[in-house]
ZAMARGU-4260 file (C-alpha; in steps of 0.2 Angstrom, whole numbers, plus 5000, padded with zeros to 4 digits):
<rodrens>
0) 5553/5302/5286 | 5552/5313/5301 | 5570/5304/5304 | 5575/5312/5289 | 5570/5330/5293
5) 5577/5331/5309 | 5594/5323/5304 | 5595/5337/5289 | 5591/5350/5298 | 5604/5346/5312
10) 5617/5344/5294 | 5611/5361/5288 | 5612/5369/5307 | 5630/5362/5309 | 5635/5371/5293
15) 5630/5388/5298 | 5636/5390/5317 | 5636/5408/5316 | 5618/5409/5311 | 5613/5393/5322
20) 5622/5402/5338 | 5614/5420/5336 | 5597/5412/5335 | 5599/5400/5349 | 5607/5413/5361
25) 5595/5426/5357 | 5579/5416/5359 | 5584/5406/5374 | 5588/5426/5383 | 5570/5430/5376
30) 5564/5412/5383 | 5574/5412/5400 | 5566/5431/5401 | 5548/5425/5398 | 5550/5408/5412
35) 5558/5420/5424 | 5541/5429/5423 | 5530/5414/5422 | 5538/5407/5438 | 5535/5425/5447
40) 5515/5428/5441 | 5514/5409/5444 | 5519/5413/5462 | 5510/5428/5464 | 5496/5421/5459
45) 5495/5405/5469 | 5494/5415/5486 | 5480/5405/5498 | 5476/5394/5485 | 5480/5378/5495
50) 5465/5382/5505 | 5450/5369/5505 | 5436/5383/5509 | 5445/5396/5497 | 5430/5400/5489
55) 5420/5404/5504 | 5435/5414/5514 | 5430/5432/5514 | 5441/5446/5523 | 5428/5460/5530
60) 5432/5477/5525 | 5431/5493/5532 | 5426/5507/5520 | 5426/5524/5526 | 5418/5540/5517
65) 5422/5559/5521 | 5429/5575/5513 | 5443/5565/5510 | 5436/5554/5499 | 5432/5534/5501
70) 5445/5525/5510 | 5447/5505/5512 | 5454/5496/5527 | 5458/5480/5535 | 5455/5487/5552
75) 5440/5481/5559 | 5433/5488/5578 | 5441/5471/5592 | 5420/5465/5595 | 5416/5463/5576
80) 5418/5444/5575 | 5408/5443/5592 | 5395/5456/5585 | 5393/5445/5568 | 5391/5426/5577
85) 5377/5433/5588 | 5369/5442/5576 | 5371/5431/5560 | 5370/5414/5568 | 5367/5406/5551
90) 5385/5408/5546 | 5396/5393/5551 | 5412/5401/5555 | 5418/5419/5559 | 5434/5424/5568
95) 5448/5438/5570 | 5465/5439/5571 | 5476/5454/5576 | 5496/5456/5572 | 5505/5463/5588
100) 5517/5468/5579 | 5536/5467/5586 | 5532/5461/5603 | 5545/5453/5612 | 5545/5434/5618
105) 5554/5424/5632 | 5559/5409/5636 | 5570/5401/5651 | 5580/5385/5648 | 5585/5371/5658
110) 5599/5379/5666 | 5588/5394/5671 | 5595/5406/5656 | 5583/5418/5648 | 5583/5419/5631
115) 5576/5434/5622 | 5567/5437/5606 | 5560/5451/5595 | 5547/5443/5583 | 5538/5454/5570
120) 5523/5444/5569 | 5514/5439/5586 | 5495/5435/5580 | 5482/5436/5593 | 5470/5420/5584
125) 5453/5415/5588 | 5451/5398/5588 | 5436/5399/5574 | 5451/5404/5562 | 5461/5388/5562
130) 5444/5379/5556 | 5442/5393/5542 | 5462/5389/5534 | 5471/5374/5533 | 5486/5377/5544
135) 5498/5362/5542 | 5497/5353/5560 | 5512/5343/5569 | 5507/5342/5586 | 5491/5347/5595
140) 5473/5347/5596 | 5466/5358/5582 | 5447/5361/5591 | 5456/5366/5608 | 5473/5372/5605
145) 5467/5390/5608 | 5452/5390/5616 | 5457/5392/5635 | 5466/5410/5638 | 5488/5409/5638
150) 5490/5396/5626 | 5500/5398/5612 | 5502/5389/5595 | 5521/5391/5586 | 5527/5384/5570
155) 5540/5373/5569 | 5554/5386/5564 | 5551/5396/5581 | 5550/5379/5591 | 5567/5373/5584
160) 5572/5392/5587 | 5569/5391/5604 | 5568/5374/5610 | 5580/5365/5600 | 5569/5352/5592
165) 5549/5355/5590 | 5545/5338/5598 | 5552/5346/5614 | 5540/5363/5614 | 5523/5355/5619
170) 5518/5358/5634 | 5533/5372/5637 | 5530/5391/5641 | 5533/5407/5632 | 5534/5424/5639
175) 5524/5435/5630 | 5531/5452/5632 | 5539/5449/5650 | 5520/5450/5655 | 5511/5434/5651
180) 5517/5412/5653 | 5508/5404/5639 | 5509/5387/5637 | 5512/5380/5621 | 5499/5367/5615
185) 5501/5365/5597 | 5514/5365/5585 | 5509/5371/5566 | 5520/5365/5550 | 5529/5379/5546
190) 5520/5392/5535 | 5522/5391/5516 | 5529/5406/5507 | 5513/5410/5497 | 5503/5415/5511
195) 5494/5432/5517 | 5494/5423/5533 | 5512/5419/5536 | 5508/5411/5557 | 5522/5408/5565
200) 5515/5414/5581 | 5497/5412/5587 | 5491/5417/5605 | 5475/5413/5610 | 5459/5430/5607
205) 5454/5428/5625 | 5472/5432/5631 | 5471/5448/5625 | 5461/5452/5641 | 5475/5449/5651
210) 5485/5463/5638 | 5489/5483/5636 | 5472/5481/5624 | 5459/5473/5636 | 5450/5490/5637
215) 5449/5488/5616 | 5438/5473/5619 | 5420/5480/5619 | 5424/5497/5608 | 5415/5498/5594
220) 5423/5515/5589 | 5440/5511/5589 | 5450/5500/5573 | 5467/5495/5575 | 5473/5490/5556
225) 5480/5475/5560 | 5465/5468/5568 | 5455/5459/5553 | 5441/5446/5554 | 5435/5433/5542
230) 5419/5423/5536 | 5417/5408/5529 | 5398/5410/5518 | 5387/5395/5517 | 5384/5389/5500
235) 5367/5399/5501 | 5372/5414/5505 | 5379/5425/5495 | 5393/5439/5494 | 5380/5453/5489
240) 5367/5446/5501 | 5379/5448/5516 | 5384/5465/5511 | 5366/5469/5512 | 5365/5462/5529
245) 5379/5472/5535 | 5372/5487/5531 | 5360/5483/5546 | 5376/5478/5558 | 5382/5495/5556
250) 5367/5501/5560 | 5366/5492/5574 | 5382/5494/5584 | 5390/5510/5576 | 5375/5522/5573
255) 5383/5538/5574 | 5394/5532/5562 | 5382/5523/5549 | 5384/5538/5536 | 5402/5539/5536
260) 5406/5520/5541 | 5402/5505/5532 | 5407/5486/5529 | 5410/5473/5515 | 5416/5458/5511
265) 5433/5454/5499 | 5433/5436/5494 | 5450/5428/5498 | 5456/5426/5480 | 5456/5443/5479
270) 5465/5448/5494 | 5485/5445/5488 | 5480/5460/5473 | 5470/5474/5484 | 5483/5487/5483
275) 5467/5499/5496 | 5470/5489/5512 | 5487/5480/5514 | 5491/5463/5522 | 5501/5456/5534
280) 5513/5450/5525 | 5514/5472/5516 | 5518/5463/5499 | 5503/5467/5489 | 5505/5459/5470
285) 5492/5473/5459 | 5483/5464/5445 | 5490/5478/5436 | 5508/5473/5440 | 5504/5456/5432
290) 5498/5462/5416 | 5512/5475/5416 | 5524/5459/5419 | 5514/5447/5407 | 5516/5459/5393
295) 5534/5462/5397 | 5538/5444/5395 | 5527/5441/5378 | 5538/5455/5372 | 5554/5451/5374
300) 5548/5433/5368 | 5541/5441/5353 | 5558/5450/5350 | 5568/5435/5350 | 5557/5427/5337
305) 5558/5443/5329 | 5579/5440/5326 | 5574/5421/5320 | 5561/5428/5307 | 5573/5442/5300
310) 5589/5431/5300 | 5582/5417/5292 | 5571/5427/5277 | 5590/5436/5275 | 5598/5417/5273
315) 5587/5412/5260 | 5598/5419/5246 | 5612/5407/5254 | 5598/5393/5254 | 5593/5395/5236
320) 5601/5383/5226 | 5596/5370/5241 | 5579/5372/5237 | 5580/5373/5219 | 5588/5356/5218
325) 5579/5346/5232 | 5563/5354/5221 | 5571/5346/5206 | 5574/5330/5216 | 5555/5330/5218
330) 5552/5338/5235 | 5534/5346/5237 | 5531/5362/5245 | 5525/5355/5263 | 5539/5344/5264
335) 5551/5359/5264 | 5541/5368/5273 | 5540/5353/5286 | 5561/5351/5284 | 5563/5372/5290
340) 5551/5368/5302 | 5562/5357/5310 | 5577/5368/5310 | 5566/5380/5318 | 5561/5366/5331
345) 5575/5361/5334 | 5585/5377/5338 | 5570/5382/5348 | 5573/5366/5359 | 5591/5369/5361
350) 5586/5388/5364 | 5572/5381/5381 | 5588/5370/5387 | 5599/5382/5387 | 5586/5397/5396
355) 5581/5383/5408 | 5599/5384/5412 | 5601/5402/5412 | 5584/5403/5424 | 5591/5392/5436
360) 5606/5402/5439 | 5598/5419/5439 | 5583/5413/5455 | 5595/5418/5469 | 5596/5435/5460
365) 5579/5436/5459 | 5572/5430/5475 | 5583/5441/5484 | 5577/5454/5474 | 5558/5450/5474
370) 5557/5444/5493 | 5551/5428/5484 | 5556/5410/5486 | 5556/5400/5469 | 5567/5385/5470
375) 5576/5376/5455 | 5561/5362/5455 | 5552/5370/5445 | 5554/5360/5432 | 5545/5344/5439
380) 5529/5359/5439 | 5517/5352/5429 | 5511/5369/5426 | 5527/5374/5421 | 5530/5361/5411
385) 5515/5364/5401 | 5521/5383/5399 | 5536/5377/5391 | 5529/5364/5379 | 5518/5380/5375
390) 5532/5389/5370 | 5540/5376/5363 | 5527/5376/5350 | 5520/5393/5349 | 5541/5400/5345
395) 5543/5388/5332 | 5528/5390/5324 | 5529/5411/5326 | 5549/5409/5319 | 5546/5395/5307
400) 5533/5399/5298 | 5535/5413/5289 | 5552/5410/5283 | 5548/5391/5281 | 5535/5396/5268
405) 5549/5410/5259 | 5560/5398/5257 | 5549/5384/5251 | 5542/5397/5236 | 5556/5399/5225
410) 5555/5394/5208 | 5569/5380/5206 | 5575/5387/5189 | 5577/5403/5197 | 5585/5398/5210
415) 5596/5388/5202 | 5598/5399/5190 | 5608/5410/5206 | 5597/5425/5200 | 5587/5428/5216
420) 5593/5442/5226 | 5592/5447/5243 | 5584/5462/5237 | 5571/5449/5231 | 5571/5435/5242
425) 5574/5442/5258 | 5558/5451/5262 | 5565/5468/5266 | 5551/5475/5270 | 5543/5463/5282
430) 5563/5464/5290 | 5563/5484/5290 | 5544/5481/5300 | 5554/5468/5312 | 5567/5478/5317
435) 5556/5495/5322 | 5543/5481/5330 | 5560/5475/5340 | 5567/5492/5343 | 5549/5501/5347
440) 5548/5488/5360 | 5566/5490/5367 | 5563/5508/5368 | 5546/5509/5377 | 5555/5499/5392
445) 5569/5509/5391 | 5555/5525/5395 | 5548/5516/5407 | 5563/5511/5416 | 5570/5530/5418
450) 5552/5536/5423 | 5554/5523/5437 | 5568/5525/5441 | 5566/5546/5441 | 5550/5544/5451
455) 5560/5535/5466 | 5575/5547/5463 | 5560/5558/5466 | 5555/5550/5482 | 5573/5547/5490
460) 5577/5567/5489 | 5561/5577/5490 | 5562/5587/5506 | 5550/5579/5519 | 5547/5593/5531
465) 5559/5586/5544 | 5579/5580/5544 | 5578/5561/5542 | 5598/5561/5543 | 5610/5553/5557
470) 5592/5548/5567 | 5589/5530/5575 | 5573/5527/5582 | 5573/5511/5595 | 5560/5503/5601
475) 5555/5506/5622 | 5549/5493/5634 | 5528/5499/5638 | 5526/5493/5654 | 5526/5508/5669
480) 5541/5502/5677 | 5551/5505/5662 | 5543/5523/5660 | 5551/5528/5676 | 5569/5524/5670
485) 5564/5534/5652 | 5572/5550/5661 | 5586/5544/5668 | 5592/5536/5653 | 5589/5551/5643
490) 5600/5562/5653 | 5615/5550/5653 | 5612/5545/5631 | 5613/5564/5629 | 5630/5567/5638
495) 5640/5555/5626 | 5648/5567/5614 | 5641/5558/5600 | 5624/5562/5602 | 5616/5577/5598
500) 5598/5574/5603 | 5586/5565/5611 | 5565/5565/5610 | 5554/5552/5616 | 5539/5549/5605
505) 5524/5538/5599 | 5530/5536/5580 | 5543/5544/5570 | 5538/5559/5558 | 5536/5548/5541
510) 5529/5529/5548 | 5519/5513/5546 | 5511/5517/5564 | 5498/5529/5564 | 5484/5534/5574
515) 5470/5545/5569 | 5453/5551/5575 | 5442/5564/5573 | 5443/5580/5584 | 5431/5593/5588
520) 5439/5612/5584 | 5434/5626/5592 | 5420/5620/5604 | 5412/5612/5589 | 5396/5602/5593
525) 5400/5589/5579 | 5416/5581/5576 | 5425/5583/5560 | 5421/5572/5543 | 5438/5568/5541
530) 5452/5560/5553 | 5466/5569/5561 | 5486/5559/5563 | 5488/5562/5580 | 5507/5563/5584
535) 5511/5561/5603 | 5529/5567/5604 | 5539/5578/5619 | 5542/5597/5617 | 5560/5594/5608
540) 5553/5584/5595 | 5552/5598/5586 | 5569/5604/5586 | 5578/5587/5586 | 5568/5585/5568
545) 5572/5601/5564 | 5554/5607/5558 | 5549/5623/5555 | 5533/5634/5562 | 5521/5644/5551
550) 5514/5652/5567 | 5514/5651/5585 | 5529/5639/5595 | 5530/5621/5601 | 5521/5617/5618
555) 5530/5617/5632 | 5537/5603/5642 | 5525/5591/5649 | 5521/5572/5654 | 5503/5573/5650
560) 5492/5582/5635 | 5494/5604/5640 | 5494/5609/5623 | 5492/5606/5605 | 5502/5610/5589
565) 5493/5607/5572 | 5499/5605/5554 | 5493/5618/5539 | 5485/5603/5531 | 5472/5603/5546
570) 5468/5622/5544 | 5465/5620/5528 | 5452/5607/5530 | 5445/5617/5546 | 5443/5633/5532
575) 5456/5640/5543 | 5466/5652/5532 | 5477/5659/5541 | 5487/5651/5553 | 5488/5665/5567
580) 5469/5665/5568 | 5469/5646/5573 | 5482/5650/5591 | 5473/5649/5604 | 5457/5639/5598
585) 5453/5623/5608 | 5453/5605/5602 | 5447/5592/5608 | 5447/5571/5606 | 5434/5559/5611
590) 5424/5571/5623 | 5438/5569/5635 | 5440/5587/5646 | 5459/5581/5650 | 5459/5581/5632
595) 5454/5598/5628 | 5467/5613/5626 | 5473/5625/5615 | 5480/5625/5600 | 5499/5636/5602
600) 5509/5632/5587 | 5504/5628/5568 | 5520/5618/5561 | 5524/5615/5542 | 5518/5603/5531
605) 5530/5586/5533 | 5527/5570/5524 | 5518/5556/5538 | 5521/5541/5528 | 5525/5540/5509
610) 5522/5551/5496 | 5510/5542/5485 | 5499/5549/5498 | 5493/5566/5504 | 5500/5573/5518
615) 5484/5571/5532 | 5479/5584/5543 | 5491/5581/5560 | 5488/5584/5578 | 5504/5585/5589
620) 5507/5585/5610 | 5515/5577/5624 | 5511/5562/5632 | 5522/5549/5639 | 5510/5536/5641
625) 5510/5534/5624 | 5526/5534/5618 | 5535/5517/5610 | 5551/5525/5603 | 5566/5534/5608
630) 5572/5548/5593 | 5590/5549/5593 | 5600/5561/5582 | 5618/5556/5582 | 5634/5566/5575
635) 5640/5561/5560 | 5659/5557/5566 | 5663/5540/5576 | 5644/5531/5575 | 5649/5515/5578
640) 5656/5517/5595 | 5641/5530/5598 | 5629/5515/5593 | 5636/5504/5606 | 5636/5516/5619
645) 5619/5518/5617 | 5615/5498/5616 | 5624/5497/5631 | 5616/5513/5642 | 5599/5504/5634
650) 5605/5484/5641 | 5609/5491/5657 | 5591/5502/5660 | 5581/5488/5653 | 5590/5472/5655
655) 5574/5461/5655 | 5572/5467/5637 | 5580/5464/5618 | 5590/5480/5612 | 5582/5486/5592
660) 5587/5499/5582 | 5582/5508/5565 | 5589/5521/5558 | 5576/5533/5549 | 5582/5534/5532
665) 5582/5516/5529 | 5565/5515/5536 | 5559/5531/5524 | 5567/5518/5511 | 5557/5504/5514
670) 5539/5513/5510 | 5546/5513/5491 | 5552/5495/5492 | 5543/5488/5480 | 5547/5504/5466
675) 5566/5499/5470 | 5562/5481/5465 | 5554/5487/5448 | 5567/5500/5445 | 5579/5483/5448
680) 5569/5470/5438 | 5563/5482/5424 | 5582/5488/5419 | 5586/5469/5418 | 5572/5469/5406
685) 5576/5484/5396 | 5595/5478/5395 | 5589/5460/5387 | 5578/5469/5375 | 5592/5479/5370
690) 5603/5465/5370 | 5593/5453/5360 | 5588/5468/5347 | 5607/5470/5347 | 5610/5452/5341
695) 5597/5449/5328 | 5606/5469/5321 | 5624/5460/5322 | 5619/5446/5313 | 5610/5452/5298
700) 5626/5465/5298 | 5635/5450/5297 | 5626/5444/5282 | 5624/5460/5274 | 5644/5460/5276
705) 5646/5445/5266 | 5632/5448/5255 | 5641/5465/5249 | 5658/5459/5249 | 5661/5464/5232
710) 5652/5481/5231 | 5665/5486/5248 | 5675/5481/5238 | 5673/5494/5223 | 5668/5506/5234
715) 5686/5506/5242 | 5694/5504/5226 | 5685/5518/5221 | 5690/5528/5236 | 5677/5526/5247
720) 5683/5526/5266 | 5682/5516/5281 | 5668/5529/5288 | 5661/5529/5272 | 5659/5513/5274
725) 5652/5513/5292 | 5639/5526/5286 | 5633/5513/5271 | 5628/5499/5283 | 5621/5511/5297
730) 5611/5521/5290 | 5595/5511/5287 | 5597/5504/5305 | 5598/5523/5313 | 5581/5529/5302
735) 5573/5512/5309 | 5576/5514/5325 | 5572/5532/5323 | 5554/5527/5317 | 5553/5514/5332
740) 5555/5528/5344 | 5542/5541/5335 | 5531/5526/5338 | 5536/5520/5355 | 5536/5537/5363
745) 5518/5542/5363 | 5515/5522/5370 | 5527/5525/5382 | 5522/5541/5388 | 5503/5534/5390
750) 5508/5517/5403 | 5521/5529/5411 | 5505/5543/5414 | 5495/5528/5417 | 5507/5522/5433
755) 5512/5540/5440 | 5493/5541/5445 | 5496/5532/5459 | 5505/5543/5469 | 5501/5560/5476
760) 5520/5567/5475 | 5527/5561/5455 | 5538/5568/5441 | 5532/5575/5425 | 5539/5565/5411
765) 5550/5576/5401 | 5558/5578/5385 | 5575/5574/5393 | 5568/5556/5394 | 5564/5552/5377
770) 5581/5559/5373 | 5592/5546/5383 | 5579/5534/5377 | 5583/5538/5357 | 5601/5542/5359
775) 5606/5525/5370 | 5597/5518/5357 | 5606/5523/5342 | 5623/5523/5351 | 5621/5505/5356
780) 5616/5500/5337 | 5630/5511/5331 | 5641/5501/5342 | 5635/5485/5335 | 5633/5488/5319
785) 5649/5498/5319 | 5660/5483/5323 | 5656/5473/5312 | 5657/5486/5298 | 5672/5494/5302
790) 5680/5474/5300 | 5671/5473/5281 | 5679/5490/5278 | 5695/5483/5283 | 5696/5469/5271
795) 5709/5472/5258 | 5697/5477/5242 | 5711/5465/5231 | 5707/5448/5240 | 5686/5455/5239
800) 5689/5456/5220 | 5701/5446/5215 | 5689/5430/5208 | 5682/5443/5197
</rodrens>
């Protein structure tokens, strides 16, 4: 029997190719659309899972309260995991790691060459750590392996990178920033790609002694935000208890900063989606994001249903006389519904096939666009698997039933009778409720789309205080050797005619690298509530950025700290007016008199990092022991040959060290990264809506068409034209879709209100919006159904007639 159905359904199928192909393209875009998402929030979602102790694993966060409001950070003070194993000797395991972040590393071959390497990621790990995660092992005694100072774990990648093979790294050393010989004693698997921990590089804690940060060790008031520390909990204790107790070990060890300062825990599950204190990896997933994606994807399934539903229930006229003799014959009403049912089934197969197919080819697209790394197995996942026989039954019963059972309820005498219309049997209304569902959706992604991509438009040209244009910054060697040469190349950069400045720096203007503290203003007993940026930068700084002063001038020129400049941001929240007032006030930072001077300049407002946030109170002044990067605005003629000038002044003043550059605008760029990837992803999602909605339009036109071959026909005899034609056949389409936006507007405009809450700097939705939305709307359904009845108008109204 179930032979039966399948073999009549592939008979009936066959016979109508037009209707079998519209269904099976539209719902294999709507079903590749949907996997495509399931394999990305399956991805997402899967970060650290592979964990044993996953439960237990708790990141410790710092929260911080002020003025500014409550603020949450990775960051924990260097003694934290030292300070929690003496104090809290009940818990098994607790141990930090900190990201040194684009440090360079050395090695020298056989034949005596050096070979350098920049490396983002250089993780200082305590050995406690490699007993709290499962990191894969190749070689190397997991209990020791970083216990004894200058040892050095690496992953197989960077043992292969640098040694040829991995089974030739053990025992070799590594040069850790032309300082330190590390000998290797491990050799990890190579990290997998859902990780927060991605270690490629892991020195040993107690090396960091021998480093630029050994006087970090024992301060307690200090946080670096890439120093983090984890706790593995004891089945006994619980998350809320050990927030309690660290209450007390803030107390403890930071008691002048108990009420502003504070510590808790973030379980490890949760880490991937906490958009308030970053990772390692800076690709933070929101929970938000995966309900946002999850309902996009149920969506554009839903609409491809939609086409199946509203061109099947406008076949059943063609399908009336089947039903009326195979109920005559003795069929019952579940075994049509069953035989339907397997048309739907089987064009829903055929439909997973082909949008298995589909996904495949689009996963380089969209890892490359995602920063992801989803490979064509996924079809061997189990999970997956399970996802698609889920859909498998969930389409064919959401598209089958409905027009199964239509279909199934005509009288037979009726039917074959030929009196049942479309009017009658097609359910229009239910259709008309189809198409505003399908285009309401369409439209609510199209709003979103242009509010996305308006708010980055927003961010790539809103003025930043600064000019980010023609500037590189590269990276300079730290160590006090180098610092002597800093001069010398300065001068000779700054004679080659394609270079028009040059300012030595700790940071850029807008970057990831920030320092703050609080300061005492005006010989202030207390310090401030709230932490100040503080910008090291020389004197010319200013003018290379081209930045303007509210009051006052930049300090002069100086290798130590002489003089301050301030941002109006800082005034403000010092109650400071008026910026002349504030010249000649003292600041100071950490009680340190060399750090105490005057304030001679207040500059304008520029943007430190990206504008979701506020622009932070900023301390500026000189001081070259601090700087790491070298500003250099070039001349917008001949930059290549100016690059390699510079590269090769660089090589020759610091030969012992690998030559990196950025430009400016491409790093500004980079803080809206992810917003560029959802401007990308979500066009590609509007455009399949539109497409699919488009579809299921074309082939009900296509029906309609043959449906009202003859009425054309009179219409034209009677002198009817070809846009008179047009206009019959669009103009319920245009008023649906008119409807579908009156609805989707007021949604759209709420998710789209919802999202631009995060930022500090956003757009106000305007009318201009809805309007693109609603005319690229019409226009493409216009086009569509256009075609199609522009070609019925066409038809020579003697061959429509001529069988009356």
């Amino acid at each position: 029997m179930i032979r039966n159905y399948f073999k009549t359904a592939w008979r009936s199928l066959s016979r109508n190719k037009s209707y079998t192909i519209i269904n099976v393209i539209g719902l294999a875009v709507g079903v590749g659309a949907c996997l495509l998402i399931f394999l990305v929030i399956n991805f997402q979602t899967s970060f650290d899972n592979y964990h044993t102790q996953k439960d237990h694993i708790y990141r410790v966060l710092a929260k911080r309260t002020s003025s500014e409001g409550v603020k949450y950070r990775a960051g924990v003070p260097f003694p934290t995991s030292r300070g929690m194993r003496v104090d809290y000797p009940q818990i098994p395991l607790i141990g930090s790691i900190f990201d040194d972040d684009n440090k360079q590393m050395s090695i020298t071959s056989a034949s005596g060459e050096i070979k350098r390497f920049k490396e983002q990621d250089v993780f200082f790990t305590e050995p406690q750590l490699l007993k709290i995660f499962d990191f894969g092992w190749l070689e190397g005694d997991k209990k020791n392996a970083l216990v004894e100072p200058n040892t050095i774990l690496i992953s197989q990648k960077i043992a292969e990178k640098y040694f040829g093979n991995w089974e030739a790294a053990m025992g070799k050393t590594i040069k850790y920033d032309n300082k330190l010989d590390l000998k290797v004693t491990g050799i990890l698997k190579n990290p997998p790609t859902n990780t927060d921990l991605p270690i490629n590089i892991a020195i040993s804690y107690s090396t960091l002694k021998y480093t630029d940060y050994k006087d970090n060790q024992e301060d307690w008031g200090s946080t670096f935000g890439s120093h983090s520390c984890f706790v593995l909990l004891p089945n006994n204790i619980s998350e809320a208890n050990f927030n309690q107790n660290l209450v007390a070990f803030i107390k403890k060890h930071k008691p002048n900063d108990v009420k502003r300062d504070a510590m808790l825990l973030q379980p490890l599950s949760q880490m991937h989606y906490d958009t308030r204190a970053g990772l390692y990896t800076g690709q933070v997933f929101s929970k938000d994001l995966i309900k946002a994606l999850s309902l996009i994807g149920l969506f554009l399934l839903i609409i491809a249903c939609v086409n199946f539903i509203n061109l099947a229930t406008a076949q059943a006229v063609n399908r009336s006389k089947e039903v009326g003799i195979r109920k005559v014959l003795g069929s019952q009403r579940k075994e049509l519904i069953l035989q339907f049912l397997s048309e739907t089934f089987i064009i829903t197969l055929f439909s997973i096939i082909v949008a298995i197919a589909l996904s495949e080819l689009c996963l380089p697209a969209l890892n490359k666009l995602l920063d992801i790394q989803l490979t064509p197995s996924f079809v061997t996942n189990p999970v997956v698997l399970s996802f698609l026989v889920a859909v498998l039954v969930g389409v064919t019963l959401l598209s089958g039933v409905y027009p199964a059972l239509i279909l199934s309820g005509f009288n037979p005498i009726t039917a074959l009778k030929n009196k049942i219309s479309s009017r009658r049997s097609n359910g229009i209304t239910l259709r008309r409720s189809l198409v505003v569902l399908q285009f309401g959706i369409a439209q609510v992604l199209i709003i979103g789309t242009i509010v996305i991509i308006s708010q980055l438009n927003h961010f790539k040209n809103s003025a930043l205080g600064f000019d980010k244009e023609a500037i590189i910054t590269v990276t300079m060697p730290g160590d006090s050797l180098s610092r002597l040469k800093m001069n010398a190349l300065k001068s000779e950069i700054l004679q080659q005619p394609g270079v028009k400045g040059l300012s030595y720096s700790f940071a850029s203007p807008s970057d990831n690298m920030n320092w703050g503290s609080p300061i005492k203003y005006d010989n202030a007993e207390k310090e401030t509530d709230f932490r100040v940026n503080m910008k090291w930068a020389e004197a010319d700084y200013f003018n290379l950025y081209n930045m303007k002063f509210v009051a006052g001038r930049p300090y002069i020129k100086s290798d130590t700290v002489r003089e301050y400049v301030v941002n109006e941001t800082l005034l403000k929240n010092l109650g400071v007016t008026n910026p002349e007032d504030a010249i000649g006030k003292t600041i100071n930072i950490w009680d340190d008199k060399n750090l105490t001077h005057k304030i001679v300049g207040v500059v304008k407002d520029f943007n430190v990092s990206s504008l979701r946030e506020q622009i932070p109170p900023v301390i500026m002044a000189s001081w070259n022991g601090q700087y790491q990067i070298a500003n250099i605005k070039l001349k917008s003629t001949n930059v290549k040959p100016t690059l390699a000038t510079i590269e090769k002044l660089w090589t020759a003043a610091f030969p012992e060290n690998v030559y990196e550059y950025k430009f400016l605008d491409e790093k500004i760029a980079s803080f809206y990264k992810k917003e560029d990837q959802l401007s990308q992803l979500y066009k590609i999602f509007a455009g399949m809506a539109i497409f699919i909605s488009c579809l299921g339009l074309y082939g009900m036109v296509s029906f309609m068409a043959v449906q009202r071959t003859k009425e054309v026909g009179i219409r034209k005899t009677l002198g009817a034209s070809v846009a008179n034609i047009v206009y019959l056949f669009s103009k319920e389409f245009t008023l649906l879709i008119v409807i579908s936006f009156a609805i989707a507007a007021p949604i759209a405009w709420y998710f789209s209100h919802q999202w631009l809450q995060d930022f500090t700097y956003k757009i106000t939705p305007g009318a201009g919006i809805f309007v693109v939305s609603i005319a690229s709307s019409v226009i493409i359904a216009w086009i569509t159904v256009g075609y199609k009845a522009v070609k019925a108008a066409l038809v020579n109204p003697v061959k429509s007639l001529r069988s009356e």
